[in-house]
C-alpha positions as CSV (number, residue, x, y, z in Angstrom):
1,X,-9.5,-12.8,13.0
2,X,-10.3,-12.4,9.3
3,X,-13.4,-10.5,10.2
4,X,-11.5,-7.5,11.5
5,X,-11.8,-4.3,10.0
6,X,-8.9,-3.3,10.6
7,X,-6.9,-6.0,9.4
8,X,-9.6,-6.7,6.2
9,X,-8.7,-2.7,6.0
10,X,-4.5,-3.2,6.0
11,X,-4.5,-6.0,3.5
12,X,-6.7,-4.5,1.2
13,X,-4.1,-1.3,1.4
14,X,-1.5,-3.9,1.0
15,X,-3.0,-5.3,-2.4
16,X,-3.3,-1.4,-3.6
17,X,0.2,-0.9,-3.0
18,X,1.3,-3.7,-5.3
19,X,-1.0,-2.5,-7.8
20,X,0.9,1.3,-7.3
21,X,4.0,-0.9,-7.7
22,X,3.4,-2.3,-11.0
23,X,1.5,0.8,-13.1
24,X,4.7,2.6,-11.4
25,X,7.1,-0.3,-13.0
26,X,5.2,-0.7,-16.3
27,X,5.3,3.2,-16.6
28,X,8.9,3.0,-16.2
29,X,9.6,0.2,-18.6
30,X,7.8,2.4,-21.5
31,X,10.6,4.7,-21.0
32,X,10.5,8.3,-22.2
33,X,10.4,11.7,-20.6
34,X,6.4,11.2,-20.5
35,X,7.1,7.6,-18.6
36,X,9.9,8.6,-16.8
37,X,7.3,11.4,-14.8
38,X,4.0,9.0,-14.7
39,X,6.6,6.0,-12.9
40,X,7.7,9.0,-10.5
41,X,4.6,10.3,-9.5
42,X,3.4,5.9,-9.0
43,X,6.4,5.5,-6.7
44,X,5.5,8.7,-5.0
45,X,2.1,7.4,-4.4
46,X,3.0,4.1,-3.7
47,X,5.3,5.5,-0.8
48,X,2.1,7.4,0.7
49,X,0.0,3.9,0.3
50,X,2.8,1.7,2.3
51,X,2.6,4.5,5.2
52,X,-1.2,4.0,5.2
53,X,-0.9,0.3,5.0
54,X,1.8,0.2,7.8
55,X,-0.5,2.4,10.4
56,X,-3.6,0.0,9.3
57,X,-1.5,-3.2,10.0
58,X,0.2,-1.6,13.7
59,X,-3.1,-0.3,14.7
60,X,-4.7,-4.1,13.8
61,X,-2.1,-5.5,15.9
62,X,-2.1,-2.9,18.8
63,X,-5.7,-3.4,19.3
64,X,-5.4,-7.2,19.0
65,X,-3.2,-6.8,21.8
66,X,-5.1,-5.0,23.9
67,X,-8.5,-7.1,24.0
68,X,-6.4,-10.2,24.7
69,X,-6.9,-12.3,21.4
């Protein structure tokens, strides 16, 4: 099972998305106009990454399905 593309694929979107998470939150803790539009566009990124990493993980587990395992 840990040899699956697809799932080796979905968790290494997973770990990206907590790294989106926290430059978002530490772009937002610096505060300021400047911080206030880098933490946006993280959170607005990070939303795009858990969609990817959704689809990645649903496909893994449709296709698991499918062959039986």
């Amino acid at each position: 099972m840990l040899n699956d593309p697809l799932l080796i694929a979905g968790l290494v979107a997973c770990v990206a998305v907590l790294v989106i998470l926290l430059l978002g939150v530490n772009s937002f803790r610096k505060g300021g106009l400047e911080g206030s539009k880098r933490s946006n566009k993280y959170m607005q990124l990070r939303i795009a990454a858990q969609f990817i990493a959704v689809l990645l993980l649903l496909a893994f587990v449709f296709f698991r399905q499918q062959s039986g395992g």
